[in-house]
C-alpha positions in Angstrom: 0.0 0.0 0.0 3.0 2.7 0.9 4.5 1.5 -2.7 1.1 2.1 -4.6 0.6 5.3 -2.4 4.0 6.8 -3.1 4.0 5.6 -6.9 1.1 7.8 -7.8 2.7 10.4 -6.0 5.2 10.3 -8.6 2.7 9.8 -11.5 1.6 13.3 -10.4 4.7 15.0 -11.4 4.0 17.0 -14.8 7.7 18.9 -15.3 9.2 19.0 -19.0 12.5 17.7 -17.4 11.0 14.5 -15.4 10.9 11.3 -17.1 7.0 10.5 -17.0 5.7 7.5 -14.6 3.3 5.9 -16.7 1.8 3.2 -14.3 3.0 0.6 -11.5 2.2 -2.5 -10.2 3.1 -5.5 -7.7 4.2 -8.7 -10.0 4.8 -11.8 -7.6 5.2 -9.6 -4.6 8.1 -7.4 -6.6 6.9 -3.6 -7.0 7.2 -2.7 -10.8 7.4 1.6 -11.7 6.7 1.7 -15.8 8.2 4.9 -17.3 8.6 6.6 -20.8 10.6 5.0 -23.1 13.6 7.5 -23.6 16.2 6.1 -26.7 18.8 8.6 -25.8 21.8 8.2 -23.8 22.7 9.5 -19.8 25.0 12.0 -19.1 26.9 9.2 -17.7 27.2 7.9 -20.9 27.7 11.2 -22.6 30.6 12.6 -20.4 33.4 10.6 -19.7 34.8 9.9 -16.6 37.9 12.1 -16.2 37.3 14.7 -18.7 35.5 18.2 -17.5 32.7 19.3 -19.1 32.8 23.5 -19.7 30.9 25.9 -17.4 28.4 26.8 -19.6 27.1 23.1 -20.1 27.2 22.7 -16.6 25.1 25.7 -15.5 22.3 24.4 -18.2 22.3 21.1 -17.0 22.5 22.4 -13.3 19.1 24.4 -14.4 17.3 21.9 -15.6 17.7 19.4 -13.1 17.0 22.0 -10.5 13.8 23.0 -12.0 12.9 19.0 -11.8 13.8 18.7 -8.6 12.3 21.7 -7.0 9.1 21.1 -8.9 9.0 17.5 -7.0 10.5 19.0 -3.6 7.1 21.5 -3.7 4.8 18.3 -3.5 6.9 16.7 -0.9 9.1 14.6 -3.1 12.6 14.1 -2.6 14.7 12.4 -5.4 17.1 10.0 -2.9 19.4 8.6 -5.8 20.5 12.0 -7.8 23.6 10.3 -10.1 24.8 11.4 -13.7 23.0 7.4 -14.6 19.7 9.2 -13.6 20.0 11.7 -15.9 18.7 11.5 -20.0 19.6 13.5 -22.6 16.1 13.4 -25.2 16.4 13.3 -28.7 15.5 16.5 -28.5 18.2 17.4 -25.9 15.7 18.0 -23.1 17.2 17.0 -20.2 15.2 14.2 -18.4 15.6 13.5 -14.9 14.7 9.6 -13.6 15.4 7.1 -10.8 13.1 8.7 -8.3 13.4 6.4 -5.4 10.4 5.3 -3.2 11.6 4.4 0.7 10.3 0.5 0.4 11.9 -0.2 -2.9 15.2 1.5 -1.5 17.8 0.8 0.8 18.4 3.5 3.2 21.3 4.6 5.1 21.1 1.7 7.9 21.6 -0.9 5.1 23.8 1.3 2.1 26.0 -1.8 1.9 22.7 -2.8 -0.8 22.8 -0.3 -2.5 25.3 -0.1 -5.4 28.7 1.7 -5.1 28.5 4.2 -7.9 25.4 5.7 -5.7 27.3 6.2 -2.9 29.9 8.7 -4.4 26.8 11.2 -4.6 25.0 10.7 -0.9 24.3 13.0 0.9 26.1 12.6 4.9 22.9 12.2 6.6 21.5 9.5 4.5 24.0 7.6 5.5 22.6 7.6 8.6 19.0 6.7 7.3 18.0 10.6 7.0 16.4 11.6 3.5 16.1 16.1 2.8 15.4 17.7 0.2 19.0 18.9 0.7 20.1 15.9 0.2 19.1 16.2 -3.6 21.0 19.5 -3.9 24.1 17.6 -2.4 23.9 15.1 -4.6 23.8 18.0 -7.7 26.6 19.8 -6.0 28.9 16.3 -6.5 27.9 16.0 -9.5 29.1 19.3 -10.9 31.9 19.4 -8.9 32.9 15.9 -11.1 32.1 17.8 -14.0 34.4 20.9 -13.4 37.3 18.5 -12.6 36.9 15.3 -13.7 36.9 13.5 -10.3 34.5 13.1 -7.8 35.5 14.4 -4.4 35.5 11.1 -2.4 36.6 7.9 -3.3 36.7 4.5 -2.0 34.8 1.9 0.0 31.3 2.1 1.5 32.2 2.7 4.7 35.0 4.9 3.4 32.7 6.9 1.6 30.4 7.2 4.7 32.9 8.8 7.1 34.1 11.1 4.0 30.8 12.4 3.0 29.9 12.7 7.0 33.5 14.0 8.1 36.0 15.2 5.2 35.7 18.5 3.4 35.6 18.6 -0.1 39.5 18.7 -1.3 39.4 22.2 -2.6 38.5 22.6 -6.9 41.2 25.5 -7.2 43.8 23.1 -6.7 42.3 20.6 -9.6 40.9 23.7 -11.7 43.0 26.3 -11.5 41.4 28.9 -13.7 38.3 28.2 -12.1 36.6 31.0 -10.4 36.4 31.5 -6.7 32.9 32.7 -6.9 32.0 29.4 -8.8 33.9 27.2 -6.2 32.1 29.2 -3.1 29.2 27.8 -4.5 29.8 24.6 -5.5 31.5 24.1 -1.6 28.0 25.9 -0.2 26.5 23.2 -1.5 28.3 20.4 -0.7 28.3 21.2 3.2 28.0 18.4 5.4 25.1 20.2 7.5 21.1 20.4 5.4 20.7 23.7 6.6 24.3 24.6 5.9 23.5 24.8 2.2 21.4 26.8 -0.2 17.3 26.8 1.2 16.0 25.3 -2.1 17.9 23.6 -5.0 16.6 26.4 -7.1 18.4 28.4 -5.3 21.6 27.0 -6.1 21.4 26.4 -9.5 20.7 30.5 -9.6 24.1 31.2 -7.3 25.6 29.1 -10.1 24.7 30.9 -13.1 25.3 34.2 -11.4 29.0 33.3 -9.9 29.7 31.6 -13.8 28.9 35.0 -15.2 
């Protein structure tokens, strides 16, 4: 019942930047989310790892995913699973944001060994302790475009690694992997990514804008 309840939740979402939920249901006790057929590629898939992607690209994908996001935050949704896998580039190069993740079809922080590693790299530190914000989302952006500025992701290693990172290690500083990269940018970007919810920006919308205006 909390997987058909939160599944139309989704189906409620009408933004030009979320991958559509079509329909769900429970086959042999195993909850089933059908979604738009997209044949396009993620930005996984479109940016290598290891090589930066420019500013400019970054602050319109940082809009549009921001714009998804707050649009599901306003009706009480929180992504969970924000990763560059997530995220689909139409054939019409509309960004399309998917994965939404629904608490009983998810692992949460108490049991993160389940879930798989490349999700880790871009959890927030307090769902690692089984503790889901809308923050959390804009975390997850912030790691993301952090990857994209310099090719890495701040934190490496193994699950548990990665939990005391995220929870206990600042960010090693982007000026010292992007030189040329502007301070106002990297303020940002580190505003963001603080370890604390209400450390960072109040809405994700609100971060993709400090974004735009520090990259100009």
């Amino acid at each position: 019942q909390h997987f058909r309840r939160e599944a139309r939740k989704l189906m409620s979402l009408s933004h030009p930047n979320i991958l559509p939920v079509i329909g769900f249901e429970v086959h042999e006790k195993k909850p089933i989310l059908v979604m738009e057929h997209v044949p396009s590629s993620s930005l996984r898939e479109r940016h290598l790892r290891g090589v930066p992607v420019p500013l400019p690209t970054i602050v319109s994908y940082v809009k549009n995913i921001a714009g998804a996001l707050q649009h599901a935050h306003d009706r009480g949704i929180i992504h969970r699973n924000i990763n560059p896998e997530h995220v689909f580039v139409g054939t019409d190069n509309r960004i399309l944001l998917a994965g939404f993740g629904i608490p009983t079809t998810q692992a949460d922080g108490g049991s993160s060994s389940q879930l798989s590693i490349k999700e880790q790299f871009y959890k927030a530190p307090e769902q690692f302790a089984g503790t889901h914000h809308p923050a959390s989302d804009q975390y997850a952006l912030a790691v993301m475009v952090y990857e994209w500025l310099s090719g890495e992701r701040p934190f490496y290693g193994s699950v548990a690694d990665l939990a005391r990172k995220h929870r206990e290690v600042p960010p090693p500083p982007l000026h010292e992997k992007v030189p040329a990269l502007s301070s106002n940018v990297e303020q940002v970007v580190m505003k963001a990514l603080a370890k604390k919810p209400e450390q960072r920006y109040d809405s994700v919308l609100e971060f993709a804008t400090a974004l735009e205006s520090a990259s100009t």
